[in-house]
N, C-alpha and C positions, 0 to 999 in steps of 0.2 A: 884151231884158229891161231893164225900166227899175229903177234902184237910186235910195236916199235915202240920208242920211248917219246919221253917228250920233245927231246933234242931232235930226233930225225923227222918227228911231225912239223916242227916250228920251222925246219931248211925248205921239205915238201910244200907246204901250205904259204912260205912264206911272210910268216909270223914270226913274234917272240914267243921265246919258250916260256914265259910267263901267263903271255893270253894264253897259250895253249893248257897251261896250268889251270889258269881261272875257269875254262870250259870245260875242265875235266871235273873240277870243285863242283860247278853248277851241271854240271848229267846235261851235258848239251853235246857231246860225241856219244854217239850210239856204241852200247858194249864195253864201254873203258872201265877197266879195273884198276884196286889199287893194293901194292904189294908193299907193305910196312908203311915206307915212307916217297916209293916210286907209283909212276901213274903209267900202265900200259894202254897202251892204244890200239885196237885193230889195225891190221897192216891195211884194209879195205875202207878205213872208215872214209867218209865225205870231212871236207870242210862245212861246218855252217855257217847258217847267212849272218851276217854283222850284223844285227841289231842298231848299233851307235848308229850306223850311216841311214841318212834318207835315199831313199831311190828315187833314181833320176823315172819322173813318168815321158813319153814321148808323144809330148801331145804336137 
């Protein structure tokens, strides 16, 4: 399995490299490991859903 860091995930997903940090803290990217003091990621992995945001319903 090949992994990216958090920099390349936070360009892809268009996010900060922070959020991206926070989700990796909370096990909400599937498969991410952590190497001393770096976070790898699946090169596959999804974005998940924001939580913060309400979804629009389309009534």
């Amino acid at each position: 399995m090949d992994f990216i860091s958090v920099g390349e995930v936070a360009v892809k997903w268009g996010i900060s490299e922070r959020r991206v940090q926070k989700l990796c803290e909370e096990q909400r990217i599937p498969g991410v490991k952590r190497f001393s003091r770096m976070w790898m990621i699946p090169k596959d992995a999804g974005k998940p859903i924001d939580g913060r945001k309400k979804r629009e319903s389309n009534e």
